[in-house]
C-alpha positions in Angstrom: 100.5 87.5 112.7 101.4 87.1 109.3 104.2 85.0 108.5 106.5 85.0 105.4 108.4 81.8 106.8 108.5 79.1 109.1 110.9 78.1 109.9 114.0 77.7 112.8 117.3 78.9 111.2 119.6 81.0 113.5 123.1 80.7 112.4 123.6 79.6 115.9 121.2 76.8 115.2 122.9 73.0 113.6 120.4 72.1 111.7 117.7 74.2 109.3 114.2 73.2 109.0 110.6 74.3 107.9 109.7 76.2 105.1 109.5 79.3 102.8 106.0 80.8 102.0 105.6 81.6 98.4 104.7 85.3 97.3 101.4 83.3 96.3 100.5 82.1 99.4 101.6 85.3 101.4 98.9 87.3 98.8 96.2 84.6 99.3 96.6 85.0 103.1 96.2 88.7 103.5 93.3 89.0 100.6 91.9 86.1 103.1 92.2 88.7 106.0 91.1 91.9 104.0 87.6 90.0 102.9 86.8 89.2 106.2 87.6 93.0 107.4 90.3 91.6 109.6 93.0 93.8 108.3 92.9 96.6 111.0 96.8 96.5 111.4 98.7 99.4 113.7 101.8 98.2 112.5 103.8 96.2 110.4 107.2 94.4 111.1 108.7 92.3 108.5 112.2 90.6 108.4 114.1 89.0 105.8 112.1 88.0 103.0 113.7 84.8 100.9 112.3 85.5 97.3 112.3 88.9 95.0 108.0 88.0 94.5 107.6 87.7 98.4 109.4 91.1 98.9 107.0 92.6 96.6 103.8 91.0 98.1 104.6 92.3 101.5 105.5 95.6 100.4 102.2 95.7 98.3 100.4 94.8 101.8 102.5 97.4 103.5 101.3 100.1 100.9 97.5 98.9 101.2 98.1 99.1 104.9 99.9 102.3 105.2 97.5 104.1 102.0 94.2 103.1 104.8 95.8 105.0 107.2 95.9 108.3 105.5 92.6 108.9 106.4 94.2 109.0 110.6 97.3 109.7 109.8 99.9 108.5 112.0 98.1 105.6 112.8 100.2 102.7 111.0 104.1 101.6 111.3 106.4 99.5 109.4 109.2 98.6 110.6 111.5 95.7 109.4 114.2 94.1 111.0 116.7 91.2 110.2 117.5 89.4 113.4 115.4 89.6 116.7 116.6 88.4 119.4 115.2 87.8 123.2 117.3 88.0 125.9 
């Protein structure tokens, strides 16, 4: 799993904490994944992004991903969502 932040911050939560990963960092860790051949992703799922540059480093990772899997078409899914929950 990839993560664009980490932190704990439900509206239902009193107090906010962790932090934001830069668009920099988000790059760094995928490029990190890609040179060691360990981005074989089915499927993407990506939430809300904090900063303009970090949406446009995971949608350039979601492109990368989804332009591999032209050659199996069908084979990769991105989906985002906003809140997740678990009952």
């Amino acid at each position: 799993m990839l993560t664009h932040k980490t932190t704990g911050n439900h509206t239902a939560y009193k107090q906010f904490t962790g932090r934001k990963v830069s668009a920099d960092e988000i790059q760094e860790l995928y490029q990190g994944l890609k040179k060691s051949n360990l981005n074989q992703f089915d499927m993407m799922l990506s939430g809300y992004i904090a900063s303009k540059d970090a949406v446009e480093a995971v949608g350039a990772i979601g492109r990368d991903l989804k332009l591999k899997a032209t050659i199996k078409p069908g084979s990769f899914f991105w989906s985002q969502y906003n809140d997740l929950e678990v009952l």
